[in-house]
N, C-alpha and C positions, 0 to 999 in steps of 0.2 A: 556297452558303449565306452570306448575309450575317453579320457578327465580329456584330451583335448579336440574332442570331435566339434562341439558346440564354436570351437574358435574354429576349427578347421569351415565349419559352415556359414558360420556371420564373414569370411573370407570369402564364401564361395561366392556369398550374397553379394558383396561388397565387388567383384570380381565382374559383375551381372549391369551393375548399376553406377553412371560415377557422384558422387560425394557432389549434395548441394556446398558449395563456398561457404564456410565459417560468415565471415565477413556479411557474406548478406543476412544474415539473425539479427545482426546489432548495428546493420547502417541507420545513417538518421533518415524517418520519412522524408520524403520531398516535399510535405507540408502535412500538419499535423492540430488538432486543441485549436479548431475551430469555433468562433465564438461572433454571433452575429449583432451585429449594433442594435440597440432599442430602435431605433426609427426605423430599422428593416435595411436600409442602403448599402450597407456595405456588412463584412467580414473579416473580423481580425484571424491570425492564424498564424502560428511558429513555421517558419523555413529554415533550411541552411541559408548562412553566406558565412565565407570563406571559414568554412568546416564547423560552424557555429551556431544554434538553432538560435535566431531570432525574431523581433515578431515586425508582422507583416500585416497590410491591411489592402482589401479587395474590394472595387469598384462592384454592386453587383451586375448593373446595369450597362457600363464599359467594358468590364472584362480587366478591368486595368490594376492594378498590384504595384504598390509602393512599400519597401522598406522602411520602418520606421525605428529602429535601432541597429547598431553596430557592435554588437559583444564578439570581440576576438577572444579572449582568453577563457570563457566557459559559457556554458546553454545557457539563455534565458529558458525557465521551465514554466513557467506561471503567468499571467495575465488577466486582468476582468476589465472589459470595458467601464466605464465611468461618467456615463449622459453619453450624447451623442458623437462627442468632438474629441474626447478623452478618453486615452487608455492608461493603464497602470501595471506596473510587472515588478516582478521581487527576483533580488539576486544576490547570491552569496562570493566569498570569494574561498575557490580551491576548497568546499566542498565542507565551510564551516557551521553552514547554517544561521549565519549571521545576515539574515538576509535585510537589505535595505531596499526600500520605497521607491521608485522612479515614475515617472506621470511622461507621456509625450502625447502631441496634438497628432488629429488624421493629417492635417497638413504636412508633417514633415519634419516641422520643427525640431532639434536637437535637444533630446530626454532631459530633463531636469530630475536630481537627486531632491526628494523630498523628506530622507526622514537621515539621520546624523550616520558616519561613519563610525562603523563597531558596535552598533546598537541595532539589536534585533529586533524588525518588525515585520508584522502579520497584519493581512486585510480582516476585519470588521465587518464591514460591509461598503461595498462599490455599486452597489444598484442602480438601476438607471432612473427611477425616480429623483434619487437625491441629485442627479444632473449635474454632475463636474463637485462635488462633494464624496469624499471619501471618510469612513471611519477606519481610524488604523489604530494596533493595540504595538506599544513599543517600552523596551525598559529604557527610557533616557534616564530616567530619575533614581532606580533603587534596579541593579541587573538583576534581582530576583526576582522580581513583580511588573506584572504589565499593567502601565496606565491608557485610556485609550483616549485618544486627539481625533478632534475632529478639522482636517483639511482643504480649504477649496482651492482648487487647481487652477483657478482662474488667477487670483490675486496671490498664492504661497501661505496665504493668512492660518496660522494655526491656532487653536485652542483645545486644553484638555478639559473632557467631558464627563469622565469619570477616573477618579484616583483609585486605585487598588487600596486597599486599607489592608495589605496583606499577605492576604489568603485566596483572593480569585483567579483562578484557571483557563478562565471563560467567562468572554460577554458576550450579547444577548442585547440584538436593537428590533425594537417595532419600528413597524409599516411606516414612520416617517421620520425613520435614520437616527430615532434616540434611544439612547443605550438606557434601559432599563429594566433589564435581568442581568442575571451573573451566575455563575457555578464556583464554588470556593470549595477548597479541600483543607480542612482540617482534621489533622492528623489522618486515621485509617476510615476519617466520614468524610461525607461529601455535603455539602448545602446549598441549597436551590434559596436565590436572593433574588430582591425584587423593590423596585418605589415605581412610585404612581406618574411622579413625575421627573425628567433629568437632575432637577436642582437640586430635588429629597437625599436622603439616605438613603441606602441599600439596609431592607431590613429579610431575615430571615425566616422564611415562609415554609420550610420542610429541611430535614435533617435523615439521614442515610447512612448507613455501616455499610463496612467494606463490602464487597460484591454485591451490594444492592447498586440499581441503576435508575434515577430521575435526572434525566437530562431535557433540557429545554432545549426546542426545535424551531419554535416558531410562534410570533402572538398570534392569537384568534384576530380577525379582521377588522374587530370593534378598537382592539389593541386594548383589552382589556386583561385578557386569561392568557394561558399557555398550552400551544399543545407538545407535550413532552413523548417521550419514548421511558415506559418505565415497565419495572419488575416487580415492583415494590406489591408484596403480597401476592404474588403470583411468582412459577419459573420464569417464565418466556417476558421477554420485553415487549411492550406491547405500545399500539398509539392511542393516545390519551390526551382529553380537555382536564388543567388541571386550573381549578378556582385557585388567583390568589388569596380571595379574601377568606375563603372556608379552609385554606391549605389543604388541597385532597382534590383527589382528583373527581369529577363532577356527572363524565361520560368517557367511555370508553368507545374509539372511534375502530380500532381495527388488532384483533388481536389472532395470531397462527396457532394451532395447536403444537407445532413441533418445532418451529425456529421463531430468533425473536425477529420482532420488525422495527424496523429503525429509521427509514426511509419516508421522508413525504412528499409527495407530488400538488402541487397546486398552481392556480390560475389567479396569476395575481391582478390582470384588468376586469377578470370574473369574480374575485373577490371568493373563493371557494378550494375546498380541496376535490384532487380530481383523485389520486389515487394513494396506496403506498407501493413500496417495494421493498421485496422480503431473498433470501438465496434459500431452496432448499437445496438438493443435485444442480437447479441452476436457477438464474435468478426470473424470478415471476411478478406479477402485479394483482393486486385487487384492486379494481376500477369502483369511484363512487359517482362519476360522471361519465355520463354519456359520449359526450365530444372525446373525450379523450381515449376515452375506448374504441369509440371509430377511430381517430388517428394512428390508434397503435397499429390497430387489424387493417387498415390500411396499408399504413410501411412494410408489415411481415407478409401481408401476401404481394407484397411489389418486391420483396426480398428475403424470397425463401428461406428457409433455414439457416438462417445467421436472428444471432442475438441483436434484437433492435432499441436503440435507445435516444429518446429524444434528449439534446441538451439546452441548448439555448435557444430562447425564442424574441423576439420581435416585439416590439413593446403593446401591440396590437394583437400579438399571439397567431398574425397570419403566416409569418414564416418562423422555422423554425431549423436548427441542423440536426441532422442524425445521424448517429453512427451507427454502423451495424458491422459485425465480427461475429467471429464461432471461435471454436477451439483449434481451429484450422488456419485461421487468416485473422491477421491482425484488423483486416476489412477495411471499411473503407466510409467516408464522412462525406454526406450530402446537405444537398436545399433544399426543404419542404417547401411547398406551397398550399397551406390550406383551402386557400380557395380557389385554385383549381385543379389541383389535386398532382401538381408538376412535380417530378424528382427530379433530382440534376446532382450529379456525382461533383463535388467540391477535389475531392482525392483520394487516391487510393494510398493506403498507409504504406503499402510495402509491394508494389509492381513487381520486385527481384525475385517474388518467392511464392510459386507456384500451389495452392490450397491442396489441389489434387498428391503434388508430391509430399505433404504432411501427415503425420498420425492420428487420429480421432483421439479424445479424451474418452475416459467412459470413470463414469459412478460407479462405485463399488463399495459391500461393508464388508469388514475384520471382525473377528472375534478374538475379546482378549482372553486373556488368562482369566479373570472373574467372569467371565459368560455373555458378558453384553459384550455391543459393536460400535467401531468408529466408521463415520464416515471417510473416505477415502477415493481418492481418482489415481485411474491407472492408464497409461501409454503406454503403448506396444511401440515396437517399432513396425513402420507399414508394410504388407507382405510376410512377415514373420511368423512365424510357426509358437504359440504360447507356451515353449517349451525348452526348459535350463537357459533361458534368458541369460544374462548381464542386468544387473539391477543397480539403479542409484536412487537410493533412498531419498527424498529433498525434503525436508521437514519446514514447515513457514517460520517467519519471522516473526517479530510480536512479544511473546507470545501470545500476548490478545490480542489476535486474528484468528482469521480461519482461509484455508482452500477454497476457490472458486474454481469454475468450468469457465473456458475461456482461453485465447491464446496468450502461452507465454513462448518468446521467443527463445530462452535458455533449456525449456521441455522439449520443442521441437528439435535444437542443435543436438540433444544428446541422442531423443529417439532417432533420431537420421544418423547418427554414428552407432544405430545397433543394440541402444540401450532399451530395457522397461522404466520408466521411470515411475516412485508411489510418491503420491504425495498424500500425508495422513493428520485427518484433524485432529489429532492427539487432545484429552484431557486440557484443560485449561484453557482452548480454542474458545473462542467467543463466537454467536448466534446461533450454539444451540443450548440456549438459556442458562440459567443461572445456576442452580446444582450441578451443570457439567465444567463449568468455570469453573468455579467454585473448587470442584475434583484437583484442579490443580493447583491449588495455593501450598508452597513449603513443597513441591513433589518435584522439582528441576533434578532432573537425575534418576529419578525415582518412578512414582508412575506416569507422569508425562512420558520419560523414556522407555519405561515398559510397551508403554501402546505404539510406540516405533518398534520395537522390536518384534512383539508379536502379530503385528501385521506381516512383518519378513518373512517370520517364520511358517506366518499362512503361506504366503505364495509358495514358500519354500516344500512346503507339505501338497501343493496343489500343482508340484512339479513345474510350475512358470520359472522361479528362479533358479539359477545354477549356485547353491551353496558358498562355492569356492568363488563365485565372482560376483560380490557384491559389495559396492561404494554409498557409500553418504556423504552429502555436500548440503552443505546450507548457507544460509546468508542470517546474520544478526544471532537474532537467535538459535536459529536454525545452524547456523556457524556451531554454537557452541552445542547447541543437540549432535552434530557431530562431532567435534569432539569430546562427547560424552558420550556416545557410543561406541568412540573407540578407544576409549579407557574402562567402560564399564562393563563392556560385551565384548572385549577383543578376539573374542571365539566367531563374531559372528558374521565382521567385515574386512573385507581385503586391502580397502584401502580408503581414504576419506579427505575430505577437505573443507578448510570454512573457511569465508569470505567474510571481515569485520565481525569476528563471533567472538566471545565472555570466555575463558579459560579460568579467570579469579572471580570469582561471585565477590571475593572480599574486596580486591583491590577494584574491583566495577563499581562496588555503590560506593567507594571512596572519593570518584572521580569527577562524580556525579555533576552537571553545572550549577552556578547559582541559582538558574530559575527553575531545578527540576526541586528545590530546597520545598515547594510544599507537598509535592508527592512522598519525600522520602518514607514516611510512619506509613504510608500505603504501600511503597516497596517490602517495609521491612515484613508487612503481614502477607501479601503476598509469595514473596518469594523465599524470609528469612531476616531475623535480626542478628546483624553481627556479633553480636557480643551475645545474646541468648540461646541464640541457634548457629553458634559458631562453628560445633561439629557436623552438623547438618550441611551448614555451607561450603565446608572443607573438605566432607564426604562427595560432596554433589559437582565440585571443582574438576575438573580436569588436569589443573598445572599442577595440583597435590597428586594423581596417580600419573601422572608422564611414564612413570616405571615400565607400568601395567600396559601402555599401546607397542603393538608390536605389527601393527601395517603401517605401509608407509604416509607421509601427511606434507597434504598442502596447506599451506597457510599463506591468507593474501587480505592485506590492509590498506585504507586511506588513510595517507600520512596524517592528514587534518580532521577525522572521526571523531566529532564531538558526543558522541550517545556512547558509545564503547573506542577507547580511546585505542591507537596504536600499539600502547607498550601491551596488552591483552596476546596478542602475537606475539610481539617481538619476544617477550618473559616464556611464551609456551615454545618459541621455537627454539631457546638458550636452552631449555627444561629438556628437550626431547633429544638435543647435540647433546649435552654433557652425556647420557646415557647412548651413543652410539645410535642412536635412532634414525630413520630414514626420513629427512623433513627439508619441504622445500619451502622455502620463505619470500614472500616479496611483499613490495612495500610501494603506492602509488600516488605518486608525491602531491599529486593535484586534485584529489578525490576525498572526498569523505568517508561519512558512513555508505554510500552507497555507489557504485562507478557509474555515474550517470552520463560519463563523455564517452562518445564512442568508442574514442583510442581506445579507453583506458579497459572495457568491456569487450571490444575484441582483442585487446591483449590478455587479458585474463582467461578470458575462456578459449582460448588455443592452447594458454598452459593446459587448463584443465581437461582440453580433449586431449592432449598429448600424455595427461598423469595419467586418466582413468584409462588411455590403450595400454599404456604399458603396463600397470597392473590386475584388470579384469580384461582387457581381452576387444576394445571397440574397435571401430571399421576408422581406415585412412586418418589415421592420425598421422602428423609429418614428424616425422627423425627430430630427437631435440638439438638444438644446433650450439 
């Protein structure tokens, strides 16, 4: 077989069939992060208006829909109702992460700014018990630490509820909205804190080293205990009642043999837990109630094979919404009726884009060079022959996360231009327990990247990939996973690109912001200490081997990237010009770390279908203009 027959055939394909529209992967749904009021009435939910996801709220019983904010210049993305009358939404500007507080009535009323300009705040808790009361955690006082205020929306009245003395990361309110737990990180530990009552002290009830995990989830019903998500003497993270006053955990409520669980389900007018939820290949449930396990088996047999997922419910627990998706369709968000058994379709996420013309995901293992395997999901393209593929490697962000089975709209746009796409839980991936995490602390570059690599090299051995045509693309980290693949492997890929990704480990944790100041002694053991593990981090860099890439490179940043800043790019793309290198550079002025505005993600990835045809070989990319 002739090196260009595999392109002469993904042409033939291509020839056969026309090109679903770019454009439709990243239009905005038509309504989206539906959320149903406590009293059951109505439904808030994000819409366009005038090219802008805002939120919106739905009569159930009318039918009737009112607009309840006006954002021209970026998405509101966020929302929780707040009692019955009150909604609340968090919003940055141009993609800073700075996000601030806004409250608006169902009426209509024009949003009120609740929490100060340039000060970052995060919800606490909005529940609908605490009924037009919000807890919100914000730095007004010290930008490095969050204090948390308690707000009622009625009257503007604030008070703070608990001061930070520092060190905490995370609060922690019981069943009647008073903050008393906490999570503090000092240095490479973590501490599980806790008082009896608002007014006391936070005193410290367990203590953690690095990769160890005791995170609090939620009080027992009494509001006495905790039930946490921990590792602590075991791999796997598991679900746990942990005594404050014994410090230790008491009973172990649900633990996986092979992935941790982290997830809890429960019935808060029941007063009980209903389930957990765990991802192995995909994500599952252990049911400890009954009702709930009928509800589930209910929705999946009224909607076959799609992933179903209850979210919000009705303060009575009689309705509830659910979304349901596959790896296929972004799917689509309905109205339960528990009692009497009614579905009723709220919206279809994405009507443009036909389930039948997409790829399947499918589960797959690797084996590495040491002999054990990563788990890994692979995309064919549909119709396609498994054989000398075009492959784009996509490695997740994080890097504590992990791959999910599920629709992602950027898998689908590539597999429909011809691509396989792997995506590989590499080493250091989180939920499948703690020694596998663990495998990655100090290995950026190293074996995190090895387990990218010889996953390729499987397909590659198993005749799916074509050698000569294989890209890597990431986002964050995954950014800079490719660009460390194509400085450390440049035998192995033809061309590559990152989206907001690390090129200086050194100049990344320099940049770092005020409030990340108590994580940094966990960065440093993690990933590397500057000044200890200096060569390590300089070996594992990418802007120090720039030399060494010899495919071409996209690079593409939010001007405003507060987690990885801008100059990350701009310095790697000065690095890769001085040496005559092939690199294309862009810069988007209204975006963050991540391109969450339409424009900005269907401009990006038209570059990128237009990069990866011209260097591996994919179907209907347009001419660069």
């Amino acid at each position: 077989m002739s090196k260009d027959a595999p392109r002469r055939a993904a042409r033939a394909r291509h020839d056969q069939r026309a090109l679903i529209p770019l454009e439709r992967f990243f239009r905005h749904p038509e309504a989206c992060c539906f959320q149903i009021s406590p009293d059951g009435e109505r439904v808030g939910f994000l819409a366009p208006w005038e090219g802008r996801m805002n939120v919106h709220v739905r009569n159930l019983a009318s039918g009737a829909s009112l607009r309840l904010t006006s954002a021209r210049a970026r998405d509101i993305r966020r929302f929780a109702w707040a009692g019955d009358d009150f909604l609340v939404y968090l919003q940055d500007t141009g993609g800073d992460e700075v996000f601030r507080l806004h409250a608006v009535d169902t009426g209509g009323l024009a949003p009120r700014a609740l929490t100060p300009e340039g000060v970052k705040a995060e919800l606490v808790d909005a529940s609908s018990d605490l009924d037009g009361v919000v807890l919100v955690e914000m730095n007004a006082r010290d930008p490095s630490v969050f204090d948390v205020h308690r707000i009622d929306l009625r009257t503007g009245q604030q008070r703070m509820v608990a001061e930070n003395p520092g060190d905490v990361t995370a609060w922690l309110a019981d069943h009647d909205g008073r903050v008393r737990a906490a999570v503090a990180t000092h240095g490479p530990r973590s501490l599980l804190l806790h008082r009896d009552r608002e007014e006391d002290d936070l005193r410290v009830i367990s203590e953690v080293g690095p990769g160890d995990t005791l995170a609090p989830l939620l009080f027992t019903f009494d509001n006495r205990d905790l039930y946490v998500t921990s590792d602590v003497g075991r791999d796997r993270q598991a679900i746990a009642v942990f005594d404050v006053r014994a410090a230790g955990e008491r009973e172990v409520v649900y633990q996986h043999p092979v992935v941790d669980v982290g997830e809890l389900l429960y019935s808060r007018r029941r007063r009980r837990l209903t389930a957990v939820g765990y991802t192995t290949e995909r994500r599952r449930h252990a049911f400890f109630d009954e009702d709930r396990r009928r509800i589930q088996r209910a929705l999946e047999r009224a909607l076959p094979g799609l992933e179903v997922t209850v979210g919000s419910m009705s303060r009575d627990e009689r309705r509830m919404v659910v979304q349901a998706a596959s790896d296929r369709t972004p799917g689509a968000a309905y109205l339960y009726d528990d009692a009497t058994g009614d579905l009723q379709m709220l919206a279809e996420m994405n009507p443009a884009l036909d389930p039948e013309a997409m790829a399947p995901t499918r589960s797959i293992r690797c084996r590495t060079r040491a002999g054990d395997t990563r788990q890994a999901y692979l995309t064919l393209p549909k119709g396609a022959d498994a054989h000398l593929l075009p492959i784009v490697v996509y490695p997740h962000g994080g890097p504590w996360a992990r791959d999910t089975w599920g629709y992602q709209p950027e898998v689908q746009l590539l597999s429909s231009r011809g691509y396989g796409v792997l995506q590989v839980s590499f080493r250091g991936s989180t939920g499948f327990g703690k020694a596998f995490c663990r495998a990655g602390f100090k290995e950026w570059g190293r074996g995190m990247q090895d387990d990218l690599t010889d996953c390729v090299l499987r397909l590659i051995a198993a005749g799916i990939a074509d050698p000569a045509r294989i890209a890597i693309y990431g986002e964050s980290y995954g950014g800079y996973a490719a660009l460390a693949g194509l400085a450390l492997t440049p035998e192995l890929y033809a061309c590559g690109a990152s989206l907001g990704g690390i090129s200086n480990l050194l100049t990344w944790m320099e940049s770092f912001p005020p409030h990340w100041a108590p994580f940094l002694e966990l960065m440093h053991e993690m990933v590397g200490h500057p000044a200890r593990d200096r060569e390590r981090l300089i070996a594992a860099s990418p802007y120090f081997h720039a030399d060494a890439i010899v495919a071409p490179v996209l690079l593409a940043h939010g001007a405003n990237d507060p987690r990885v800043p801008r100059g990350e790019s701009d310095r790697m793309a000065e690095a890769l010009a001085r040496r005559g290198a092939r690199v294309e550079h862009l810069v988007f002025d209204d975006e963050g770390h991540s391109l969450s505005g339409e424009e900005g993600a269907t401009a990006f990835y038209r570059e990128l279908e237009r990069f990866l045809a011209e260097h591996i070989g994919g179907e209907g990319a347009p001419a660069r203009r």
